[in-house]
Residue, then its C-alpha position, 0 to 999 in steps of 0.5 A: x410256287x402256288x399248286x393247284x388241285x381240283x377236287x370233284x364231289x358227288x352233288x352240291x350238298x356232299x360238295x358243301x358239307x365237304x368244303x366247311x369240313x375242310x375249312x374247319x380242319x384248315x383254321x385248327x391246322x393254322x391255330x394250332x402253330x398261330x394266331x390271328x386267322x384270316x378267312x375271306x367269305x363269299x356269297x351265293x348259293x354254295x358259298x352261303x349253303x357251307x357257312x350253313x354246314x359249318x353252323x351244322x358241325x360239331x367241329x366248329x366248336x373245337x375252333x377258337x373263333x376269338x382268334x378268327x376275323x372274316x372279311x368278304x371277296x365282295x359285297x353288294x352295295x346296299x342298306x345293311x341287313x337287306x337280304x342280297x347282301x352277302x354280309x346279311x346272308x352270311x350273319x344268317x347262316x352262321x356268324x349270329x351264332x357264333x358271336x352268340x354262342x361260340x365266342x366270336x367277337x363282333x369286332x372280328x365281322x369285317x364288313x363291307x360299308x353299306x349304303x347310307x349316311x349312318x356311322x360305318x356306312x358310304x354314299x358310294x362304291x368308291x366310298x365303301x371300297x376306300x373304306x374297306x381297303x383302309x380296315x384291311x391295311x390296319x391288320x395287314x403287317x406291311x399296311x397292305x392286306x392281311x396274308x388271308x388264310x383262305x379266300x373262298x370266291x364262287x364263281x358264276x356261270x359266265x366265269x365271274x368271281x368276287x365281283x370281276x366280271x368278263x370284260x370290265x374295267x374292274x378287272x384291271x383295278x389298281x390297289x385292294x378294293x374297287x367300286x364296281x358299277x355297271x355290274x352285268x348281274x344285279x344289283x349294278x353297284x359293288x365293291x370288291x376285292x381286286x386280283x391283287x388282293x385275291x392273290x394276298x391269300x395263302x390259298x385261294x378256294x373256288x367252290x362251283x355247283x351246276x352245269x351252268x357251270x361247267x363251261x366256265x370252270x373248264x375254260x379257267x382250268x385250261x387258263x383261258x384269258x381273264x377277260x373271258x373267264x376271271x376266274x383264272x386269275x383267282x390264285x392262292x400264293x401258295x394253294x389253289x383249290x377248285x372244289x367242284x360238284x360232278x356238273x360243274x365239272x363235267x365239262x373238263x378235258 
C-alpha cells in the first residue's frame, strides 16, 4: 500500500536544497543494499534549481554515479541541445559534470529522442515516444519499465505533471510513452511518460514552488478528479512525497 507525505519548506531555494539532499541520501540508501538505481528527472524551474543543488553538494560525491542511469518524466519535442528541452537543461546544471567529473557514463543519460533525422533522433512524438518505451523495457525485468527508484515530476499551475494535461487525451494513454500534441503550454509537441508508467516508481516525488500553485496542489491533495487536477494521479508504488514551498501550499485544508 503506497503512503503519502506532505513535506512544507520555508521558500523555493531551502525547498531545492532540501529535495537534492534528500534524493542524494535516497540513491546511497538503495546503493547501499543494490545496484543499478533508477532516477527519473524532471524539468521546470524547481526541477532544474535541485539538480543545481545536487551540482552544489559535496555529498554527490559519495554516490557511485557508474551504477546510476536517468530517465526523464517528459521531454519537449525539439532539436537536441535547444535550450527548452529538459535534457539540455538538466546536462547544464548537472549531468556534464558528472560524466566529466563524477564517473557517470554517458550511456546511463537516457534521453528522450530529439526532433530530427539524425541517428538517435525522430521525426515525430509517436516516433520518439516508441523509441523511448523500447530503451525503457530494454532495462526493465519483465520488458516493461524499469522499477524507478524515484520519479521527480513537477507540476504546474493548472495541476499538469509530465506532460498530462487537464483534459486531454494524453491522459488516458495506453502503454508507457505518449506523443502528445496539441499541449496547452508551448512548445505544442511532447512525448511523456503515462500514469502507468508514473506509477512503475517506487516512489513518486512532487516538488511545487509558488502561489501559482497553491490551488492546484490542494484540489490533488483533497484527490480531486484527474481530468482536473493529474497530478493526483501522480502515485508512488510504495511512497508518495509532495515536497512544497509555504506558497504552494498555502492553499491546503
Amino acid at each position: 500500500m503506497s503512503t503519502r507525505l506532505v513535506v512544507v519548506h520555508p521558500d523555493a531555494a531551502i525547498l531545492a536544497d532540501a529535495a537534492a539532499a534528500r534524493l542524494l541520501t535516497r540513491v546511497l540508501d538503495v546503493q547501499s543494499v543494490r545496484t543499478p538505481v533508477h532516477l527519473v528527472l524532471t524539468g521546470g524551474t524547481v526541477g532544474i534549481r535541485t539538480l543545481a543543488a545536487v551540482a552544489a553538494s559535496e555529498l554527490r560525491r559519495a554516490v557511485d554515479w557508474s551504477g546510476v542511469h536517468l530517465w526523464w518524466g517528459d521531454e519537449r519535442f525539439l532539436p537536441a541541445g535547444d535550450p527548452d528541452r529538459n535534457e539540455t537543461q538538466a546536462r547544464d546544471a548537472l549531468l556534464d559534470g558528472l560524466v566529466s567529473s563524477d564517473g557517470l557514463p554517458e550511456a546511463n543519460i537516457h534521453a528522450v529522442p530529439a526532433r530530427g533525422d539524425g541517428p538517435g533522433e525522430a521525426r515525430t512524438p509517436e516516433a520518439a515516444a516508441e523509441a523511448y518505451a523500447a530503451e525503457l523495457a530494454a532495462f526493465a525485468d519483465d520488458g516493461t519499465t524499469p522499477a524507478f527508484d524515484v520519479l521527480l515530476l513537477g507540476m504546474g499551475p493548472d495541476g499538469h505533471v509530465a506532460s498530462l494535461f487537464p483534459e486531454h487525451p494524453a491522459l488516458g494513454a495506453p502503454g508507457w510513452t505518449v506523443g502528445v500534441h496539441g499541449s496547452p503550454k508551448p512548445p505544442p509537441e511532447r512525448v511523456s511518460l503515462t500514469f502507468a508508467a508514473i506509477g512503475r516508481a517506487e516512489e513518486v516525488w512532487v516538488v511545487a514552488a509558488g502561489a501559482e500553485k497553491a490551488e492546484r496542489a490542494a484540489a490533488a491533495l483533497a484527490d480531486g478528479p484527474v481530468t482536473q487536477v493529474p497530478a493526483v494521479r501522480a502515485v508512488g508504488r510504495h511512497r508518495t512525497l509532495w515536497l512544497l514551498d509555504a506558497a504552494a501550499a498555502s492553499a491546503r485544508g
